[in-house]
C-alpha positions as CSV (number, residue, x, y, z in Angstrom):
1,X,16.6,-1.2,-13.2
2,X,14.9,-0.7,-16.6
3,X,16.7,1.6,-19.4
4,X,15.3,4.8,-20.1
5,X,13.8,3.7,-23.3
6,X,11.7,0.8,-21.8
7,X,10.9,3.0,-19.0
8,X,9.7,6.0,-21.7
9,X,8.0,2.9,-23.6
10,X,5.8,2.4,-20.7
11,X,4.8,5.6,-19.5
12,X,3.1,5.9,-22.8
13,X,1.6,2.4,-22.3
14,X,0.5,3.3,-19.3
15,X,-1.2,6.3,-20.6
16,X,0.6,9.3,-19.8
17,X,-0.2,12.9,-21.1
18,X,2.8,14.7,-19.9
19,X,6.5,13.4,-19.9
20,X,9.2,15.7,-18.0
21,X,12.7,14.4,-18.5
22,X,14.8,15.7,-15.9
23,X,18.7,16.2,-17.6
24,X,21.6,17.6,-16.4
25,X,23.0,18.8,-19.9
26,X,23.0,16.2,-23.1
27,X,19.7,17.7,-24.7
28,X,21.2,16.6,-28.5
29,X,21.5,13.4,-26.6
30,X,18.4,12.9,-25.1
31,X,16.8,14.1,-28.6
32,X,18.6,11.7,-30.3
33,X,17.2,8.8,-27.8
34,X,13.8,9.9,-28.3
35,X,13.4,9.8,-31.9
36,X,14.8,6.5,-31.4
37,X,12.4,5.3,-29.1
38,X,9.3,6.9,-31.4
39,X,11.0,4.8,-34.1
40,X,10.9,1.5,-31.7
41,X,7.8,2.0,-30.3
42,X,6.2,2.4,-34.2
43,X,7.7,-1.1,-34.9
44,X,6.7,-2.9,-31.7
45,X,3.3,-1.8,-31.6
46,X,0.5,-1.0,-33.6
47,X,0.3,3.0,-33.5
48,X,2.5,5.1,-35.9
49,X,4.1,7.6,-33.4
50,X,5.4,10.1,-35.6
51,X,8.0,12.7,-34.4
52,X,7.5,16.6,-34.2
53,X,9.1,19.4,-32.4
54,X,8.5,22.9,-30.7
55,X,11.6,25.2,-29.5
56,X,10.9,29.1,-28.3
57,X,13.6,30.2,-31.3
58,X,12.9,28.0,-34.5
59,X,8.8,27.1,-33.7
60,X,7.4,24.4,-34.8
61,X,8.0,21.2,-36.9
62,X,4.0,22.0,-38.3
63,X,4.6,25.4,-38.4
64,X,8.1,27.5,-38.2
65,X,6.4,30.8,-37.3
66,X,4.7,29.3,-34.4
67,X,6.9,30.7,-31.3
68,X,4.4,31.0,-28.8
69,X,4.2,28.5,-26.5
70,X,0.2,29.2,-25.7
71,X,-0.1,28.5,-29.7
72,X,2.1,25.6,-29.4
73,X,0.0,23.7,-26.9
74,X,-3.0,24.5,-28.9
75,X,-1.8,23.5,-31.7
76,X,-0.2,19.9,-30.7
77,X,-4.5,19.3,-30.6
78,X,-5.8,21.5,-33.6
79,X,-2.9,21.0,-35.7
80,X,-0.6,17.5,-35.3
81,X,-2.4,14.9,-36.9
82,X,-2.6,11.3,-35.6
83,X,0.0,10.2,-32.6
84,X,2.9,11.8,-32.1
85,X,5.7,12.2,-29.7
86,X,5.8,16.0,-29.0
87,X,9.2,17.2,-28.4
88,X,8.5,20.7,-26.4
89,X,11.9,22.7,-25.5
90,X,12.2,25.7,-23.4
91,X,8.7,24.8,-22.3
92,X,9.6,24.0,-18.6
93,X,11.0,27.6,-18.1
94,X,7.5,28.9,-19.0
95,X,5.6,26.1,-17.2
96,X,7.9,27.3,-14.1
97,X,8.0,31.0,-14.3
98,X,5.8,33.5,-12.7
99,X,3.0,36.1,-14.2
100,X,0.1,35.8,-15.7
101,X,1.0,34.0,-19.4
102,X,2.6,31.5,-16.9
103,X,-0.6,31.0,-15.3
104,X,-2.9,30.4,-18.4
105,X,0.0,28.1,-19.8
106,X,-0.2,25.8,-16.5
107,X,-4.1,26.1,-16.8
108,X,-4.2,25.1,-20.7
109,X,-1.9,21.8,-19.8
110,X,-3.8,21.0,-16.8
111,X,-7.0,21.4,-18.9
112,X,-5.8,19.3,-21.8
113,X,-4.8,16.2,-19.1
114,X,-7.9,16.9,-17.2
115,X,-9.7,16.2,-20.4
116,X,-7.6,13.2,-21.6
117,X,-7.4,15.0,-24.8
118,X,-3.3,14.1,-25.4
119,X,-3.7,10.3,-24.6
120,X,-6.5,8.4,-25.0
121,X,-8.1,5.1,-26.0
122,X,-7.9,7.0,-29.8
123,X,-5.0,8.9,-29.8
124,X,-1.7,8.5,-28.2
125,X,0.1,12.2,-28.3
126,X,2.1,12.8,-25.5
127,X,4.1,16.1,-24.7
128,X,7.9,15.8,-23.8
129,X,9.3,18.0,-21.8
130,X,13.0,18.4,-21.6
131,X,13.7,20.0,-18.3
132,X,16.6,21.5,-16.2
133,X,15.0,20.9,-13.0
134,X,13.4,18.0,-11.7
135,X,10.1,19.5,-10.2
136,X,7.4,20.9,-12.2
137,X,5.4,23.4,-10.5
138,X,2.8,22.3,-8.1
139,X,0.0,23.7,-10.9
140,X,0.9,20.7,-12.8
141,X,2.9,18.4,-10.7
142,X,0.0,15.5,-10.7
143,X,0.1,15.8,-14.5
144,X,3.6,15.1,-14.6
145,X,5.4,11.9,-14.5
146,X,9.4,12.7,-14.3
147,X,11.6,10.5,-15.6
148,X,15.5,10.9,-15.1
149,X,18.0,10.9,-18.0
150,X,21.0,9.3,-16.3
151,X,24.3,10.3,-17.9
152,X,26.4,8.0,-20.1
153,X,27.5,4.8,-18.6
154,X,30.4,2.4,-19.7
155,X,29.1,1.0,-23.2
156,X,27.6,4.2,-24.5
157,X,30.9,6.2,-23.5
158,X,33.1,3.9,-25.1
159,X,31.1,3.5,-28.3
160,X,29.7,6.9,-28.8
161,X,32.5,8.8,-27.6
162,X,36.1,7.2,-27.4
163,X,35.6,5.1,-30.4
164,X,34.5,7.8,-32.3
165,X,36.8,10.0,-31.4
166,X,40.1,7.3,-32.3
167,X,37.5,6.7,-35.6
168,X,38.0,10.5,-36.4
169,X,42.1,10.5,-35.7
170,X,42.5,7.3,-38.0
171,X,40.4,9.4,-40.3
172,X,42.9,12.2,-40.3
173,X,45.6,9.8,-40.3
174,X,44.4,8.3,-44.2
175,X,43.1,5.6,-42.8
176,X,45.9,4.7,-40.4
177,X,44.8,2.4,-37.7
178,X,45.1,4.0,-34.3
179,X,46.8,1.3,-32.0
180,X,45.6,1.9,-28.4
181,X,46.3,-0.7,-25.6
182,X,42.7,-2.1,-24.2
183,X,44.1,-2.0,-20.5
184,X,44.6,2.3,-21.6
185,X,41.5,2.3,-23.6
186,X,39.8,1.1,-20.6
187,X,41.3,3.2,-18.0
188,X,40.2,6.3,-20.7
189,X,36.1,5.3,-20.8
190,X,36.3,4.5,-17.0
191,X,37.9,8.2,-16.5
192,X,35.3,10.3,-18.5
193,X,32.1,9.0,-16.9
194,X,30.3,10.9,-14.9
195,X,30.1,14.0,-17.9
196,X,27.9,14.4,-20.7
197,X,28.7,12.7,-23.6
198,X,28.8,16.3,-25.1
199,X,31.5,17.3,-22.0
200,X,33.5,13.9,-22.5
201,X,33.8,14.3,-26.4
202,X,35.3,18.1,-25.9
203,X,38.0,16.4,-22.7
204,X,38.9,13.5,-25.3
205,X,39.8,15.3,-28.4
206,X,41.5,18.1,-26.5
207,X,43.5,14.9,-24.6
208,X,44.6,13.3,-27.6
209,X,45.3,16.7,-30.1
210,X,47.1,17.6,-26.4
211,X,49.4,14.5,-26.6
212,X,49.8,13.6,-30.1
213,X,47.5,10.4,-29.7
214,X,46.1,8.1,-27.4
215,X,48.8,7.3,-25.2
216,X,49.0,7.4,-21.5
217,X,50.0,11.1,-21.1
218,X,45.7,11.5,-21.8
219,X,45.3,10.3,-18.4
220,X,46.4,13.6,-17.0
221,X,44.7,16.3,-19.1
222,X,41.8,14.0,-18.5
223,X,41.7,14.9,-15.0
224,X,42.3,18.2,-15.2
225,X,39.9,18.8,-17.8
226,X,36.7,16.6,-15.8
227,X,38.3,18.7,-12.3
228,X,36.5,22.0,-14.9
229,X,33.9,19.9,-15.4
230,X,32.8,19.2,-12.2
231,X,33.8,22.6,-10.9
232,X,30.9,23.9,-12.8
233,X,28.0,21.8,-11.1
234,X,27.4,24.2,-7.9
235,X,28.8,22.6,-4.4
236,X,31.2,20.4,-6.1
237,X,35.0,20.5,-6.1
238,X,37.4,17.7,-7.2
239,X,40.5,17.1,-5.6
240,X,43.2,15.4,-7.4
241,X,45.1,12.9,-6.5
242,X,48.2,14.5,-6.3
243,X,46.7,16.8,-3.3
244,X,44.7,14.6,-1.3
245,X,46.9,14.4,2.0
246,X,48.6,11.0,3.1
247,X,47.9,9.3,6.4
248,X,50.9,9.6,7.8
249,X,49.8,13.0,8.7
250,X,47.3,11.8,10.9
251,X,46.9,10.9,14.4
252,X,45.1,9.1,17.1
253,X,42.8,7.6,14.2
254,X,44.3,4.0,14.7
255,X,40.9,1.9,14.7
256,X,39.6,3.4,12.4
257,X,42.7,3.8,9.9
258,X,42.9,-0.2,10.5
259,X,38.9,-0.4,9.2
260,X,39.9,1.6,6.5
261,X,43.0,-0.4,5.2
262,X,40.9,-3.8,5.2
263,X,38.3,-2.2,3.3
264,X,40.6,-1.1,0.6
265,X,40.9,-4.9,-0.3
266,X,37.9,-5.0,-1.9
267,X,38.6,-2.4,-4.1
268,X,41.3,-5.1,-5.2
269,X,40.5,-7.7,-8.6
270,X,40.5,-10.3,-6.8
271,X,37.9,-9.4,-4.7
272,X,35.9,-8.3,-7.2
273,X,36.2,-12.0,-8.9
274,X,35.0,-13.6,-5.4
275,X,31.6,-11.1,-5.2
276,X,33.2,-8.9,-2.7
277,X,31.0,-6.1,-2.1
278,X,32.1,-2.6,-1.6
279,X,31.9,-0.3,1.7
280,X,29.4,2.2,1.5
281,X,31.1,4.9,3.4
282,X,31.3,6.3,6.8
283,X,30.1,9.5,9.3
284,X,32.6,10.6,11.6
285,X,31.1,12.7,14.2
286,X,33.1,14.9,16.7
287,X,34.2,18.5,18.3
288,X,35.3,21.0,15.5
289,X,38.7,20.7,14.8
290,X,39.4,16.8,16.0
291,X,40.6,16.1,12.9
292,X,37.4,14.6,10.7
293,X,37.7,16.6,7.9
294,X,41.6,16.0,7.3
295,X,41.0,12.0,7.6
296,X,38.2,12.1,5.3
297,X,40.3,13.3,2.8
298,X,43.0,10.7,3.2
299,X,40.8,7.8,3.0
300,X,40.0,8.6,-0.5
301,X,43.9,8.1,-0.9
302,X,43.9,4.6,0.8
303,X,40.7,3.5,-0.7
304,X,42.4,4.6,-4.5
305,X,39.7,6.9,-5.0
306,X,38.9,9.7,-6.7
307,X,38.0,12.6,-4.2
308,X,35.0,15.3,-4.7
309,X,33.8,17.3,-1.6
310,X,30.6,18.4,-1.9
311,X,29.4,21.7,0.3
312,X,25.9,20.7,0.4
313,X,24.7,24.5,1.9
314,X,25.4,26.0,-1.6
315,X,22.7,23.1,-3.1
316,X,20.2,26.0,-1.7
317,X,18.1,28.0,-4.3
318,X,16.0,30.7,-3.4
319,X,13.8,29.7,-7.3
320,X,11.1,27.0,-6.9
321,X,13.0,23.9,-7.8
322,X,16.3,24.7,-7.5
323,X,17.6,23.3,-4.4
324,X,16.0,19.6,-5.8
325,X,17.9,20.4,-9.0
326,X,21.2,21.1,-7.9
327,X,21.6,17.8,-5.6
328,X,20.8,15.6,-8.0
329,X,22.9,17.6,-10.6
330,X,25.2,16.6,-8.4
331,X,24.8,13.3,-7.1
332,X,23.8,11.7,-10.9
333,X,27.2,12.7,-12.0
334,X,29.0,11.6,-8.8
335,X,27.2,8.5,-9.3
336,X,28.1,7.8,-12.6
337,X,32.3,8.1,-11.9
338,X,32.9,4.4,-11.2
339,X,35.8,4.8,-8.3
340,X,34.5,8.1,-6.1
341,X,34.5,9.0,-2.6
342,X,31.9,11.7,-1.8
343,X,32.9,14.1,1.1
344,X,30.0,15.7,2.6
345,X,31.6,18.1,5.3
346,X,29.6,19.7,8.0
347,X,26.3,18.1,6.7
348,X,24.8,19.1,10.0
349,X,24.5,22.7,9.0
350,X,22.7,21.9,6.3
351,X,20.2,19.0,8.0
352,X,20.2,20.0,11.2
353,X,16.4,20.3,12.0
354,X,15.5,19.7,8.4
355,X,12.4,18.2,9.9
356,X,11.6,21.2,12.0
357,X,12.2,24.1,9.7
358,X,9.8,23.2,6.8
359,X,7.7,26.3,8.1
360,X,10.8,28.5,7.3
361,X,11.9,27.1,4.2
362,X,8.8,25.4,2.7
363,X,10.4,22.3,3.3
364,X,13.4,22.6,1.2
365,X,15.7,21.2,3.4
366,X,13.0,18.3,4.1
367,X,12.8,18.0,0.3
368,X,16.8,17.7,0.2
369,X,17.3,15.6,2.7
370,X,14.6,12.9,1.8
371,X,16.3,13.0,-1.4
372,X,20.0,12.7,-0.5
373,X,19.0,9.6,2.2
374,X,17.2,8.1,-0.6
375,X,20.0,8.4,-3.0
376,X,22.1,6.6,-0.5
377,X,19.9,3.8,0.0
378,X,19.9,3.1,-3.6
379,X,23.5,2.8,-3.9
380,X,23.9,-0.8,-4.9
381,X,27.7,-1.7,-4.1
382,X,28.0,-5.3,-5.6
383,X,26.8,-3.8,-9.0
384,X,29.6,-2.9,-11.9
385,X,27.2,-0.2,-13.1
386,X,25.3,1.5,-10.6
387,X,26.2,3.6,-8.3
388,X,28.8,2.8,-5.7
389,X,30.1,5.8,-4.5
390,X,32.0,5.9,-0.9
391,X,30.3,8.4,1.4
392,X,32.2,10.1,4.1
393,X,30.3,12.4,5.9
394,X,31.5,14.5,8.7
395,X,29.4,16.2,11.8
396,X,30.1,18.7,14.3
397,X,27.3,18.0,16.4
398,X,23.9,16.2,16.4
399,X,21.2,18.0,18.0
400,X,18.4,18.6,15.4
401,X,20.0,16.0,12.9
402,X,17.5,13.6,11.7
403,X,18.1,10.3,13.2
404,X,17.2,8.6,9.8
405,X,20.7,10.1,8.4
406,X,22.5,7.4,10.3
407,X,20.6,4.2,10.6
408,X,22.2,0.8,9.5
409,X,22.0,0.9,5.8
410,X,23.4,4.2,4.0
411,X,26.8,3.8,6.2
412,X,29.0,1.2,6.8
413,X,29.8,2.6,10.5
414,X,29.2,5.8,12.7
415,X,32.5,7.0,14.2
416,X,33.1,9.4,16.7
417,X,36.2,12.0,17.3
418,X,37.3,13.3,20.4
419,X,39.8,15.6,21.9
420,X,43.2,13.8,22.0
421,X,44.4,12.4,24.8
422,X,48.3,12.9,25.9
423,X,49.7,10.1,23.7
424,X,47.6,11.4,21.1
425,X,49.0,15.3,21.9
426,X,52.7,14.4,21.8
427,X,51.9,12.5,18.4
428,X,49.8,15.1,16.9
429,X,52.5,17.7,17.9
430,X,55.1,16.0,16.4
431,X,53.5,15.3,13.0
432,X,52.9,19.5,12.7
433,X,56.6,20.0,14.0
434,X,58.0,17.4,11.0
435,X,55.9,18.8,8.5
436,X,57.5,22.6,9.1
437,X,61.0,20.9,8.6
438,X,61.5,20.9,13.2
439,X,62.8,17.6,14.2
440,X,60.5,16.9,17.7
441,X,63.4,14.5,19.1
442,X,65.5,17.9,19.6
443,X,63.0,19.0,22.4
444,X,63.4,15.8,24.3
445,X,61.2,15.3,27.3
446,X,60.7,19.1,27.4
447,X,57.8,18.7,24.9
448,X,55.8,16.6,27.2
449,X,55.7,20.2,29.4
450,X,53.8,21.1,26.2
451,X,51.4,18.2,26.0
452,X,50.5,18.4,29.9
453,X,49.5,22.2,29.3
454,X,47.1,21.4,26.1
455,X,45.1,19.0,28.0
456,X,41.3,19.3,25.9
457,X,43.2,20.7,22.9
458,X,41.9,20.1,19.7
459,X,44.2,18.7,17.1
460,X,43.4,22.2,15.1
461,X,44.3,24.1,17.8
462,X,47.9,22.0,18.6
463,X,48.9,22.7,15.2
464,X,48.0,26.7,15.3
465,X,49.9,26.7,18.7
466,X,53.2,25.1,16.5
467,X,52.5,27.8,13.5
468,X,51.8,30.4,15.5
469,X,55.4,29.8,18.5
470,X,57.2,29.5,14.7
471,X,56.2,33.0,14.0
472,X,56.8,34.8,17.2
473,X,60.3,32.9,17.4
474,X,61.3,34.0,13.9
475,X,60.2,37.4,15.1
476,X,62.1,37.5,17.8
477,X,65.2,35.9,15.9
478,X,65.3,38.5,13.3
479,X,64.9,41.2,15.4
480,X,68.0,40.8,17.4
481,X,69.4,39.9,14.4
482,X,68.1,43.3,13.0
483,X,68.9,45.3,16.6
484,X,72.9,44.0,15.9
485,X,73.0,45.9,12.6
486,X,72.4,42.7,10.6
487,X,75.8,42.0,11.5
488,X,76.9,38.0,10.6
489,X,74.8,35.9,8.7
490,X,71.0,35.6,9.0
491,X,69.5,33.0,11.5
492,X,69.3,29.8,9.8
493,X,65.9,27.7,9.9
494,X,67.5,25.7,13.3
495,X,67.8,29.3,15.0
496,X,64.9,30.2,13.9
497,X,62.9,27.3,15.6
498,X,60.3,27.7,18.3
499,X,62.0,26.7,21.7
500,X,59.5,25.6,24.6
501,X,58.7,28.4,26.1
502,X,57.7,29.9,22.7
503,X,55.1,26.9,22.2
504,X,54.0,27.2,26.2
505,X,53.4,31.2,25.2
506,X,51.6,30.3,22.2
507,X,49.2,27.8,23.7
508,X,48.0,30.6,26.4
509,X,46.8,32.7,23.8
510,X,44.3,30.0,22.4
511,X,41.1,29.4,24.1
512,X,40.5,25.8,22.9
513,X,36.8,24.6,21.9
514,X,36.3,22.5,25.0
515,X,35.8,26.1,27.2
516,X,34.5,27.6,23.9
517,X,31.5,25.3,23.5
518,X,31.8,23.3,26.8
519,X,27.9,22.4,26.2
520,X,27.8,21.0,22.8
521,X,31.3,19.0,23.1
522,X,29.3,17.4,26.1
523,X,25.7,16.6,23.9
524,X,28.5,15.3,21.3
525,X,30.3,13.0,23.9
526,X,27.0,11.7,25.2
527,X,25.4,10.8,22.1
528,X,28.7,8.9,21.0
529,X,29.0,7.5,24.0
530,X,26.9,4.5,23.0
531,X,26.2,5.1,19.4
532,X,29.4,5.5,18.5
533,X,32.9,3.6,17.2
534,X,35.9,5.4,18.8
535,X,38.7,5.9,15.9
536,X,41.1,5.4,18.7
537,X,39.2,2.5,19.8
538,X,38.7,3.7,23.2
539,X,35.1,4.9,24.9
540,X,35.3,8.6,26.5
541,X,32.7,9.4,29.4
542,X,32.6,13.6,30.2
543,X,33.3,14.2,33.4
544,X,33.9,17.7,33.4
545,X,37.5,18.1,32.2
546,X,38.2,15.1,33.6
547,X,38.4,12.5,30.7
548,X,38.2,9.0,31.9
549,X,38.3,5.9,28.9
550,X,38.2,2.6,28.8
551,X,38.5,0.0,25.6
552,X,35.9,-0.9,23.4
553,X,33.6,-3.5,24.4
554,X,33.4,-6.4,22.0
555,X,29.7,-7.2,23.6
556,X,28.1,-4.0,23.0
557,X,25.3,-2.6,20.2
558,X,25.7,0.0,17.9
559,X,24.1,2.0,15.4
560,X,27.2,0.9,12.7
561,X,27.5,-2.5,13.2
562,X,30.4,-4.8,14.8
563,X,32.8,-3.7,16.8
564,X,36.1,-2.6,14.9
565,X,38.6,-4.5,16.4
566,X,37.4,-7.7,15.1
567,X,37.1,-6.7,11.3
């Protein structure tokens, strides 16, 4: 992929009129690399391409005064002499607002490209535009070629920010000679990708005043500086390590767990050093409340990875422009953390019937979509600088969901959920009973009476049935307890434990999802039926609520690829 310089270099080769660089943030940045590029392009070629600016607040390098953008444009012809590189701030927000000056400021662009007057076989003067959001208006979207300023990758972030931020401490130091271990200093650049250079400078100085230096306490404010960071990009949350669940609290997810563990290996160095590529991600698709949104969590955990969910709903934007702006916003700074996994919960709210709604929403969701498939395409996961982001998307059902979301290519594997069968019950009911501090072996074979009533119970609605019989049991304790005077000591935590009939009581009072939504667990179940990897490893047919399986077929097709068992 060519650099954003060469890339700028031959737009205006090519001819182009109007330049809109699409940034998220870094404007002293991206100034900087333009001038820079003007000076490169005077020395490799025969046209002097001098530099001048326009901003809504200090005018005009040619004329201060000049605040207007209508006098702007006019003037980049009447008044900037030879070629130039035309620097126009603040210009997209008028080029994209609404009202009449709007208007006759599309019109006077549209008029100067129409008439070749800003590049030509005479002149080369092209006008820069340094914008928020990557779509111009549709006035003078054929005028406009859109180029993408990508955020900082490794070099840049190590020379222009770290190393000038140890620079400055040696300074304050007399000249002292910061020693920072290269193993550290490596872990430090690798940690602040994926901000501005602007963002990482402010999280690097405040990590090492923080500390007292560059020493491995940095690590820390790091992340909870870049966890502000990336709270600020809309849809975007980032979950540190420290509170991404482990898998031992997860069950009936034994295939897929196993997939997961032997694609953590190539996250290793030594697979790296043998070409090992990376896994792309995976979609797990299944009945709410089956458990895809917990395990999605914890396989950034396995994987070593840092975790940011992404609620691509909020991406919406009732402004022209918005919606494209926030997701890739988004995505370019996922895609520039090195070690990510990218949770995209529920996508099927958001997608489903993109294709058929673009009468409703002008094709937003169309325009979204198209853009978030191609962004996983692109994702090039033998590269040490591109993006390589693990994608774990989760689904809820797949009616209207564009079938072009999971073909072979943007997913490692498609992987279905289901309701748990009995083995899967008396495991999942156990893992909730040990987390709230019950020990499961004190109910003995009487909690299989629990596991035979909760047949097509969701793993959701097993654990509210063990949270809500701990409730009405300490209820009940402490009443008595209350009733008697409060005579004695209070009931301990083993008196206050649910006993069966407390669980039984508090499974009647559930309705569970398969008798909720009996139609759309069965479209789920037939669409997964041969599309689908079981994360049990085990095929379910709907027979009513009658559940008959049978292992995985080592013979069959699928959408994903190989079967799981033999990888």
């Amino acid at each position: 992929m060519p650099s954003f310089a060469q890339s700028f270099m031959d737009k205006i080769d090519a001819g182009s009129s109007v330049l809109w660089v699409y940034l998220a943030g870094d404007e002293g940045r991206a100034e900087r690399q333009l001038k820079a590029i003007a000076q490169a392009y005077t020395k490799e070629s025969d046209t002097d391409l001098r530099w001048h600016s326009w901003n809504c607040v200090k005018g005009a390098s040619w004329d201060p005064k000049c605040l207007d953008p209508l006098q702007a444009m006019n003037d980049v012809i009447e008044k900037v002499p030879g070629s130039a590189l035309v620097l126009m701030k603040d210009l997209h927000q008028y080029l994209n607002g609404q009202g009449p000056k709007n208007v006759a400021l599309r019109r006077m662009l549209s008029e100067l490209c129409i008439a070749n007057a800003l590049s030509n076989d005479k002149i080369t003067r092209p006008i820069v535009i340094l914008a928020n959001t990557p779509t111009p208006h549709e006035d003078i979207a054929e005028y406009c070629d859109v180029i993408d300023f990508e955020l900082p990758k490794y070099d840049e972030m190590e020379a222009d920010v770290v190393d000038f931020i140890i620079g400055s401490v040696d300074k304050g130091n007399k000249g002292t000679k910061t020693k920072v271990d290269p193993d550290l200093k490596e872990k430090v650049v690798r940690s602040l990708l994926g901000t501005t250079s602007e963002e990482a400078q402010r999280i690097f100085a405040y990590a090492v005043a923080t500390c007292g230096g560059v020493t491995e306490e940095v690590m820390d404010v790091i992340a909870q500086e870049k966890a502000k960071v990336i709270r600020k990009i809309e849809g975007l949350r980032y979950i540190p390590h420290s509170r991404i669940p482990d898998a031992a609290v997860i069950g009936g997810f034994k295939y897929f767990m196993n997939w997961l563990r032997k694609r953590a290996r190539a996250y290793t160095r030594h697979a790296k050093s043998v070409g090992l590529e990376l896994p792309r991600g995976s979609v797990l698709i299944g009945p709410a409340g089956t458990g895809k949104t917990l395990v999605a969590k914890c396989a950034a955990k396995m994987l070593g990875l840092d975790l940011i969910l992404m609620d691509i709903g909020s991406m919406f934007d009732k402004y022209v422009g918005g919606s494209e702006a926030k997701i890739r916003n988004a995505l370019q700074m996922v895609a520039a953390m090195p070690n990510a996994l990218l949770m995209v919960d529920e996508i099927d709210k958001a997608f489903g019937g993109a294709h058929e709604g673009q009468a409703a929403d002008s094709g937003v969701a169309s325009r979204v979509l198209s853009y978030f498939l191609n962004w996983l395409s692109e994702r090039d996961m033998s590269s040490d600088t591109e993006n390589r982001t693990f994608v774990m998307v989760t689904m809820n059902r797949t009616q209207g969901v564009p079938e072009e979301l999971l073909r072979a290519g943007r997913f490692d594997r498609v992987w279905s959920t289901d309701l748990p069968d009995r083995d899967e019950r008396l495991e999942i009911l156990q893992i909730h009973l040990s987390k709230r501090g019950l020990d499961p072996e004190t109910y003995g074979k009487e909690l299989d009476v629990v596991v035979k009533a909760t047949d097509e119970y969701t793993g959701a609605e097993l654990e509210e049935i063990v949270i809500s019989a701990r409730n009405d049991a300490y209820d009940a304790r402490m009443s008595v307890w209350e009733d008697k005077g409060k005579k004695g000591n209070a009931p301990g935590a083993a008196d206050v434990a649910p006993n069966t009939e407390e669980l039984l009581s508090a499974a009647q009072e559930i309705t569970p999802v398969s008798q909720l939504n009996r139609e759309g667990v069965a479209e789920i179940r037939k669409f997964c039926q041969d599309n689908t990897y079981p994360v049990n490893g085990e095929r379910v047919q709907d027979t009513g609520r009658t559940r008959k399986s049978r292992k995985v077929s080592t013979k069959r097709t699928s959408v994903a690829g190989s079967d799981p068992s033999a990888n």
